[in-house]
C-alpha positions, 0 to 999 in steps of 0.5 A: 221421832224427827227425820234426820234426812227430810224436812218440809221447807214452807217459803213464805212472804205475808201470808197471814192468818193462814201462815199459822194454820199451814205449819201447825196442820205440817206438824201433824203429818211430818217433823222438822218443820221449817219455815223461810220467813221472806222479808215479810211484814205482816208479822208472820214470824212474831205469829209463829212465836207462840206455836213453835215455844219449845218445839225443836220440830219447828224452825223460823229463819227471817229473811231481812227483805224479800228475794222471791220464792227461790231465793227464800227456799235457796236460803232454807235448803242451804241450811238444811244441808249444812245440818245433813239433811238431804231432802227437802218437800217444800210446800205453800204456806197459804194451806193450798197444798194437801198436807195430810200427803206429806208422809206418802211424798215423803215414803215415795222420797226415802224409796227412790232418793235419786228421785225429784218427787212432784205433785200432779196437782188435782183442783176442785171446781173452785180454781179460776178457769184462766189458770187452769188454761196457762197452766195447761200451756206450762205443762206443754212446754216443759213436756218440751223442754225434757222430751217427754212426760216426766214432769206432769205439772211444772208449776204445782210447789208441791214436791220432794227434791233431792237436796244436791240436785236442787242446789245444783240447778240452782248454782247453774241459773242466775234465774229462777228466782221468783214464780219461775223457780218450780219449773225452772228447777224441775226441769234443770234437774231433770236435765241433770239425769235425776228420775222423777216420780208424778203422784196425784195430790189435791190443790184448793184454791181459797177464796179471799174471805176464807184467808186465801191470799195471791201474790201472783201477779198477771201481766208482770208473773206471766211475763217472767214464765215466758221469758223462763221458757224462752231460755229454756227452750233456746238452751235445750235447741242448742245445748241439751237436746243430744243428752236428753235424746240419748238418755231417752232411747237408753231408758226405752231399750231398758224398759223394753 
């Protein structure tokens, strides 16, 4: 039976073969599926054609143009809640992210749904040593950002959101469009008050001949993140830090 409160929302911008393969392995571990075709042109949405032929568990919904990551999971999320739902787990459409986890995210959702559920990613030797290096970086500055650990990995796509807390961040930031939209909406939720749960999930990186496909971009997708983290950074100095300070010593007295 289909959930009538969680569904897996896959953002997606010419993915590919590996499009296909990601949705039908989703639907093997959780219904509704839907996916945000993100002004793609690589016929990604005539592809899910076949495979979603009759089955009201999977959803398309094509973007005419391209608006980024956050634009298009902005786009799915404001759909789900004008049909109820109040969660979201979004994930890669590239097959990076574990599927087989999808219910245990999900049963971590319905225990605390006040909760933003994230992915501690863990990667296999194959991921490139220099990503690893700036994601390192990532984690340290939203470890900042929130005064403590509550986000173990800022930039890992694979997570459960409340579905108000999320489209409240977002109403909040005229930013957080493209790569910079994972942290800079886990860590405007957490400025929010919501609790978070880090549960442990593996992350492949797939090499080209196995349909692996990146549009990250160094320079230009570095530059966004450094730029995201200067905003946040100058926004907890002079606005959030009191909050959070407060909120943290409450939370010590009571687990003491």
């Amino acid at each position: 039976m289909p959930s009538s409160t969680h569904l897996i929302l896959i953002p997606s911008y010419n993915t590919g073969p590996r499009l296909t393969e990601t949705v039908a392995e989703a639907l093997r571990h959780w219904a509704p599926v839907w996916i945000v075709i993100d002004g793609s042109t690589d016929g990604s949405a005539d592809a899910l054609a076949g495979l979603g032929a009759g089955d009201s568990r999977l959803r398309v919904i094509v973007r005419p143009q391209r608006g980024g990551k956050g634009a298009a999971i902005a786009t799915g999320l404001s759909a789900a809640q004008a049909e109820g739902f109040t969660h979201v787990l979004t994930m890669d459409a590239d097959g990076q992210h574990p599927a087989a986890r999808i219910g245990e995210f999900m049963a971590a959702s319905a225990d605390r749904p006040e909760a933003l559920v994230l992915g501690r990613p863990r990667f296999g030797p194959e991921a490139p040593v220099a990503r690893l290096k700036g994601r390192q970086v990532s984690v340290w500055l939203a470890h900042i950002e929130v005064l403590g650990s509550a986000i173990a990995d800022p930039l890992f796509g694979f997570r459960v959101y409340p579905a108000a807390a999320l489209a409240r961040a977002w109403r909040k930031t005229p930013f957080g469009r493209g790569y910079d939209f994972d942290q800079e909406m886990a860590v405007r939720i957490v400025w929010g008050g919501a609790p978070t749960v880090n549960l442990d999930a593996a992350c492949r990186y797939l090499a080209r001949d196995e349909g692996g496909i990146s549009h990250f971009r160094y320079l230009r997708d570095n530059l966004i993140l450094f730029w995201m983290n200067f905003r946040l950074l100058l926004e907890l100095l002079v606005l959030r830090w009191p909050a959070l300070l407060r909120r943290r010593v409450a939370n010590s007295r009571i687990s003491s």
